[in-house]
Each structure stands twice: as structure tokens, then as C-alpha cells.
N, C-alpha and C positions, 0 to 999 in steps of 0.2 A: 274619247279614248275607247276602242272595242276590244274587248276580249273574248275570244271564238270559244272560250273553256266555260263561259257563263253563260246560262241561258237568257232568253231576251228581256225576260221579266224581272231581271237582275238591276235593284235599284243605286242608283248613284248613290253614294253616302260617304257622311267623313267618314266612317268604319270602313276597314277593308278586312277581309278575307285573314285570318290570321292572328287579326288585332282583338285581346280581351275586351271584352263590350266592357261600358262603363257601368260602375257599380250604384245600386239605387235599394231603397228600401221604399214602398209606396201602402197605403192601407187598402185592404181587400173588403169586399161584403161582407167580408165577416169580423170585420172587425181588427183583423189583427196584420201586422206586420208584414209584407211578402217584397222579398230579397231576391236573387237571381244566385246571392252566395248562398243562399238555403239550401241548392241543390249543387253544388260546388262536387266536383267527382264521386259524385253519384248517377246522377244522370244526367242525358242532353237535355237541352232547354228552349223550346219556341214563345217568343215575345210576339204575339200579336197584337198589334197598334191598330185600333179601330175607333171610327169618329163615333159622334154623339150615339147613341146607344139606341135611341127612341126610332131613328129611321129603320128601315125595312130593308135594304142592304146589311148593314151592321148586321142587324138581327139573322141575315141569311147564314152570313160569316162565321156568325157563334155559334148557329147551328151546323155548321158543315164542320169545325172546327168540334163541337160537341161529339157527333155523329161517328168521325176519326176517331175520338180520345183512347179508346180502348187497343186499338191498333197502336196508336202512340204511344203508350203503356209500355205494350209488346216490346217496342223498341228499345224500352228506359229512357224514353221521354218523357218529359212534363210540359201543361200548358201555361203560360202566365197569358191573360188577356187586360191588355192596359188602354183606358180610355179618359176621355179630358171628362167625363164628367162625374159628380159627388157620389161619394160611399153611396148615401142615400137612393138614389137615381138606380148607382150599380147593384145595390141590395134589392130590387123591385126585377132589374132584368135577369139577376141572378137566380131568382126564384121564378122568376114567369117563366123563363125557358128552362130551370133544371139545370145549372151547366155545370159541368163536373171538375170543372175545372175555376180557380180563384179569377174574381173581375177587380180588379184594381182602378184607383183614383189617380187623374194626375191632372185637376180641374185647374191647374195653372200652368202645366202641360213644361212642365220644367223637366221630367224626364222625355218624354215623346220629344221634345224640341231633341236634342242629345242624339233621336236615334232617327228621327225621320222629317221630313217637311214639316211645316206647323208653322199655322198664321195665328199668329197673337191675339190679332186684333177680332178677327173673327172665329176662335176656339177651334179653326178646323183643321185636320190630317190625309194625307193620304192612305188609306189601308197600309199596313206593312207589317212582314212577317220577318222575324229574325231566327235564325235557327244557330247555336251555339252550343258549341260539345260542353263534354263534364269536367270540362277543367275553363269554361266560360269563354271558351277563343270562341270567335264569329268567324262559322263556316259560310254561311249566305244569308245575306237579306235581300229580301223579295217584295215588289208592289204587285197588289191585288186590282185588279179594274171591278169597278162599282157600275152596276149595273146602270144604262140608261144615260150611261156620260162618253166622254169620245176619252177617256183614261188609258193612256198605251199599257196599262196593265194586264197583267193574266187571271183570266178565269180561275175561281177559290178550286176549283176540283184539279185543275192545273198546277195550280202550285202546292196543293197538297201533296200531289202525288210527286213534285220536286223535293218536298222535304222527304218524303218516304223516298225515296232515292238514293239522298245526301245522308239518312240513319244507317243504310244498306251500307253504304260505303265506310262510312264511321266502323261498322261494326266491321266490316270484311278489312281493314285496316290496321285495328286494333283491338 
């Protein structure tokens, strides 16, 4: 199925365009609770789905994604970053890189299954970026290609600058 209004890094998924993502509470580094209804019409909201945390991909991710925040700000957007592995793990990458943003647990990958690829058997995802307005409808989700693999995904500075785009347009819309 193609659709010429999406760009190519536009991921297959049961979600489509319009449809409220589904609702999840998962625990952050810090301990406490982070919802997607936390920022419920208040702001828009990017769900970044990134594998194990310890490789050097991931890592680049969070930084590029770190790097943006303050832009995304700008926008009244917020980051949620959700990964399969434990508070523990994410409280270590949380702090080695500063990220200004909440890293969340989902080491049984119960929500990540929900939003993107995920193989059970071996804890792994493909990158993916959700981007969803302030009332939590899903405007795009997006796969990221990981360096050093043949992943028909897009470059993180590529689809960054998709979501800053899709905020432009949110905002000149309404």
C-alpha cells in the first residue's frame, strides 16, 4: 500500500494516522510513573522506541534526540524515550548522557510490542519515533535506520527534521 502524502521513512504499523495511540503507564529512571496521558492537551508528544541502550547506535539516538530537546520545547513538545531494558540499566544511561528528557522501562516490551516490531525472543526493536498531537491522536510514525545495517530506515537528523515539520504544521493548523 503507498501513500505519496507520507514520506518513505513512514513505518508500517497497526496505528494509523489519526488513530489515538494506545494508552500505557511504564516507570522512568527516576523512578516514577510516565503516561503519554501526562501530557494529554497540553502538549504534542514524540515516543522514541530504541533497542538496548548499551550499544552505540541507541546511544547516538539519544543524543541527537537530547541535542533537539530544547527546539522541541519550543514547539510544546515533550520526549518520552521507551526501551526494553530495566529502570536500572536506564538510570546508568540517563545519567552518563544527561538526557533531559524521561528513559522508560518496557524489559518485557509489552508496550513497544503495541507500537512497533519486537521480537520476544530476542528483546529486540527496530528504532521508531512516534509523533502525536496534544489531544494523543498519531500524526506519524517513523523508522530510523541504525547505522552499519542495510535498515530501509531514515537517517536520525532526517527524521528529526520530519517531526519538526509535522510540529510546524500542527501549529499553523491549529
Amino acid at each position: 500500500m503507498s501513500n505519496t502524502n507520507q514520506p518513505e521513512h513512514q513505518q508500517e504499523s497497526f496505528l494509523q494516522p489519526g488513530q489515538v495511540i494506545p494508552a500505557f503507564t511504564l516507570p522512568g529512571a527516576d523512578g516514577m510513573p510516565h503516561s503519554p496521558w501526562d501530557y494529554k492537551q497540553r502538549q504534542h508528544l514524540v515516543l522514541l522506541f530504541t533497542p538496548n541502550s548499551s550499544s552505540s547506535e541507541t546511544r547516538g539516538l539519544l543524543r541527537a534526540f537530547a541535542r533537539a530537546y530544547t527546539s522541541f520545547r519550543e514547539e510544546d513538545c515533550s520526549i518520552l524515550a521507551i526501551s526494553p531494558d530495566t529502570v536500572i540499566a536506564n538510570l546508568r544511561i540517563q545519567e552518563e548522557l544527561n538526557l533531559p528528557y524521561p528513559l522508560l522501562a518496557d524489559a518485557k516490551g509489552e508496550v513497544i510490542s503495541r507500537y512497533t516490531q519486537w521480537n520476544a525472543t530476542t528483546g529486540t526493536l527496530n528504532p521508531s519515533i512516534v509523533l502525536a498531537d496534544r489531544y494523543n491522536v498519531l500524526v506519524t510514525m517513523l523508522k530510523v535506520s541504525s547505522p552499519g545495517t542495510t535498515d530501509p530506515g531514515e537517517p536520525v537528523e532526517k527524521v528529526i527534521a520530519h517531526l519538526f515539520d509535522a510540529l510546524t504544521n500542527l501549529r499553523n493548523d491549529g
